[in-house]
N, C-alpha and C positions, 0 to 999 in steps of 0.2 A: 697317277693320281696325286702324287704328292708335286709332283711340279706344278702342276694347276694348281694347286693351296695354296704354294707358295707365290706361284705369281700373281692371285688375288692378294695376297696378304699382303705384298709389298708397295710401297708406296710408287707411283707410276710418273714419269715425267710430263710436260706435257708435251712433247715430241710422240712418244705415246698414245698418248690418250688421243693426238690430230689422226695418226695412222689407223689408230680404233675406229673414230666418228670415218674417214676416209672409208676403210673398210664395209663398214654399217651402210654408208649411204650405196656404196657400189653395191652392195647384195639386195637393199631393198630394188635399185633398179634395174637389176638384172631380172629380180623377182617381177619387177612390174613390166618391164618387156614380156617376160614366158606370160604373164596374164593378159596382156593385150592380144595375144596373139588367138587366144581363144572365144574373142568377144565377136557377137553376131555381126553380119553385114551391115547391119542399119545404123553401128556403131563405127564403122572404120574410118569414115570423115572424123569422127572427134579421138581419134586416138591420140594426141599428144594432150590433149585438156586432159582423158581418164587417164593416161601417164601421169600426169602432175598433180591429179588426183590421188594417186594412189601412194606416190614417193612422200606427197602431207600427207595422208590420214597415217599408213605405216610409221611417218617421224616422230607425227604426233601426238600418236596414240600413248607411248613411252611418257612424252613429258606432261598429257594429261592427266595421266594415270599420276604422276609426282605429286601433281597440284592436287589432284584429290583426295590425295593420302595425308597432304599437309592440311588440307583443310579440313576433312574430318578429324583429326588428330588436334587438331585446334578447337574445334567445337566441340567435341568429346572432353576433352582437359578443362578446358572451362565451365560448361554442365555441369560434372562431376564437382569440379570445387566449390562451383554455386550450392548445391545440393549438400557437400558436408560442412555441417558447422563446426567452426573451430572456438570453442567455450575457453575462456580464461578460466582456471579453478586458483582457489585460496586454500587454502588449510586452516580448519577454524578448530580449535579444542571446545569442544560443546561443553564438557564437564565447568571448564572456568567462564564459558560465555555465562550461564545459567547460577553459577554460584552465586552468583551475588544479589539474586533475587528468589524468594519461592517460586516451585511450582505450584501452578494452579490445578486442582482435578475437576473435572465436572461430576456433579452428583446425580446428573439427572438428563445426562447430554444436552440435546437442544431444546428441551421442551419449554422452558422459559420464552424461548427466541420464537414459540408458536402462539402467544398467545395477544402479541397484537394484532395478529393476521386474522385477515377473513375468513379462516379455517379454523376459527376456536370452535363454531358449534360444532362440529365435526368430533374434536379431541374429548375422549371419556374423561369422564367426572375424575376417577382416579390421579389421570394422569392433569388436570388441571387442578390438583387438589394437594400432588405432591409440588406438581410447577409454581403452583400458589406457594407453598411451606417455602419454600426453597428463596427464593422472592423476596420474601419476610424477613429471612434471614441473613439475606445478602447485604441488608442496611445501605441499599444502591440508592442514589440520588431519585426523585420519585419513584419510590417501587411501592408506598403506598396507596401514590395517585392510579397506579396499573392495576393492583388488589383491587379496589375501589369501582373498576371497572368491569368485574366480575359481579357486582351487588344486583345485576337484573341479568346474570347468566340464568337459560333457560332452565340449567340443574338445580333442583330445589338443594341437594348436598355443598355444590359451589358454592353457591349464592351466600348458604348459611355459613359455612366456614370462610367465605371473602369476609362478612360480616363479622364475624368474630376474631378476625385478624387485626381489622382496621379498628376495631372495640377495646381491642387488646394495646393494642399500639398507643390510642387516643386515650385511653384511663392511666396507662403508663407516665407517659408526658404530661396529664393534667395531675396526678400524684407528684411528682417532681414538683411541678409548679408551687403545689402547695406547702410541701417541704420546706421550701428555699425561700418561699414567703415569709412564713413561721420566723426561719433562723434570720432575714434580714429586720423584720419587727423587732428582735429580742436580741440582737447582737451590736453592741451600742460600740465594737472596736471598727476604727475606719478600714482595715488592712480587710478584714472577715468581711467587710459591707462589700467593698469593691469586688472580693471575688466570689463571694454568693450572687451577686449582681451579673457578673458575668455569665456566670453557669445557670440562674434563668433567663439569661438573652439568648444562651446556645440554644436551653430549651426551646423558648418558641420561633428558635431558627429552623430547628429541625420540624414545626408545624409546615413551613417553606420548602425547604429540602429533601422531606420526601413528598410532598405533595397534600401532605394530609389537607389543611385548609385551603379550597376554592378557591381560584381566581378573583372573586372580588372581596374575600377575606384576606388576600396577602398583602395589603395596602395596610389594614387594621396591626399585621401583626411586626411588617416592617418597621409602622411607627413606634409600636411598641415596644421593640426592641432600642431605637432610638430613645426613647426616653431612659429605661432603663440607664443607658450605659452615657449618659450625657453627663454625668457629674466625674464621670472618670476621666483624669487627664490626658494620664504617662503611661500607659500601657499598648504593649505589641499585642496580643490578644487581640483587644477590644478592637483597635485599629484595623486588624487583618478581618474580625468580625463584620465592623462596618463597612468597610470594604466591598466585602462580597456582597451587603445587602443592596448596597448601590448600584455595584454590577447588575445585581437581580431587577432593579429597579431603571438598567439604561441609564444611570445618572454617570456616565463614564468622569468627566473631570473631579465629581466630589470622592469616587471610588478611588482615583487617582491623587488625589488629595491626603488620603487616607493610610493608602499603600507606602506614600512616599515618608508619613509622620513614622509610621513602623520599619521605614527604612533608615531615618537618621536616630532613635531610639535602639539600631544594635541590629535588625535580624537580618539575615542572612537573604542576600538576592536571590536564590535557589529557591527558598520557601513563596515565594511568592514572584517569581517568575512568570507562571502559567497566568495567575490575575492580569499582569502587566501585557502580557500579552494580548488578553482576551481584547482588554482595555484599546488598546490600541487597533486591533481590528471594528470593536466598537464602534472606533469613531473614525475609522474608513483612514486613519493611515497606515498601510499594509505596509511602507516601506521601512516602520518604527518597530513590525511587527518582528522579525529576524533577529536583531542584538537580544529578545528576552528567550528565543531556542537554544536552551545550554546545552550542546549537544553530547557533552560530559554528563552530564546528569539525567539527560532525556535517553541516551542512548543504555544504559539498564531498566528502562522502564517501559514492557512493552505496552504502557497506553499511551505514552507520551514520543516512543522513538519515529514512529509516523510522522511525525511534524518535522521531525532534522531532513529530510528531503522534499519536502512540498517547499517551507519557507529558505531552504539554501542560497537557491538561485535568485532570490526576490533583491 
């Protein structure tokens, strides 16, 4: 037993290996003579063809058998690697990603997110009631105009408290107004004029901003704001103000106009980045659009980090 190990285990010359294949073929045809000899009469005219029948199939049974071992061995290896995926991981420290911005909680899960859907009359009065408070208080770019849209909810409770939101809201802002009217009548210093003038253009920005005034009242209060703030020169403010009303109004170049006086007056390209962007999507050239995605800046801000790979490639 152990000489047979041994003599597989050694490496074989090929003097060898010819005496081996020698050997092999003589026993298969030794084998295939004894099997001719027992084949019916009606076969004995072709006995050299089923000889040389038999000496192939016996030879090359062995080396098909190779081929198919390699081939499924090949096909199996390659399946398998297709099927596992090989993921690149990163190592991210969460604690310092998130530092440097709050977390947000939600107070109320998604129920905000159900109420412009065609599933509102479906949601209890409750729950469109805390959705509503929640809303209100979010102080989100139109969340008035969305209240607002509860004022013919089927719930006689909605309806009233949409009502008394948007009542709340609109007495708020017209008390300001009158405020700031008073102290600009009665305040004869130029420095007080300029920035109580400001602070009621912000006011009936915010008639705009959250929606509270109609579509064809924001023409009324855009001008409005324009007058106001017309006698003011030198101000980053007023600029960055006006600005945005232009945006709101498609007037992309005077917006641009605007941005750019608050940009040689001091403020920082960051603060008003997103403007200059909008701006130039505005006016359909996207390829202008890229240099204002600071992706230093955008990338701690998850409203803003979305953009650093749409606009990348552009």
């Amino acid at each position: 037993m152990f000489n047979i190990i041994e003599i597989l285990e050694r490496t074989n010359s090929w003097q060898e290996i010819s005496i081996l294949l020698f050997f092999g073929f003589l026993l298969v045809s030794i084998f295939s003579m004894i099997l001719i000899q027992f084949l019916p009469l009606k076969y004995k005219k072709y006995k050299i063809e089923i000889f040389l029948f038999f000496i192939i199939v016996m030879l090359g049974l062995p080396l098909m058998g190779i081929i198919l071992i390699i081939s499924m061995l090949t096909f199996g290896l390659s399946w398998a690697t297709h099927r596992v995926s090989r993921p690149s991981y990163e190592s991210i420290h969460f604690e310092e990603q998130v530092s440097s911005f709050p977390m947000v909680y939600s107070k109320f899960h998604e129920g905000v997110l159900a109420l412009d859907g065609h599933h509102k009359d479906k949601i209890q009065s409750e729950e469109k009631i805390k959705s509503l408070k929640i809303l209100y208080d979010s102080h989100a770019q139109g969340n008035i105009g969305k209240i607002k849209k509860f004022l013919s909810d089927s719930s006689d409770e909605t309806r009233l408290y949409a009502f008394a939101l948007v009542s709340t809201f609109e007495k708020k802002l017209n008390g300001e107004i009158k405020d700031l009217e008073k102290k600009i009548k009665y305040k004869d210093n130029l420095e007080y004029q300029e920035r109580y003038k400001f602070e009621l253009a912000q006011i009936y920005w915010q008639f705009i901003f959250h929606s509270v005034a109609s579509e064809q009242l924001t023409s009324f209060y855009t001008e409005k704001i324009e007058n106001i703030l017309k006698d003011i020169k030198e101000s980053i403010p007023v600029f960055i103000l006006l600005g945005k009303i232009k945006i709101f109004n498609h007037d992309y170049e005077e917006a641009e106009f605007y941005f750019n006086k608050a940009l040689k007056l001091g403020v920082s390209n960051k603060v008003i980045a997103t403007f200059l962007a909008e701006i130039k999507y505005g006016q359909r050239k996207y390829n202008d659009v890229a240099q204002y995605i600071l992706s230093e800046e955008f990338d701690i801000d998850l409203r803003l980090k979305p953009l650093i790979p749409v606009w990348r490639e552009v």
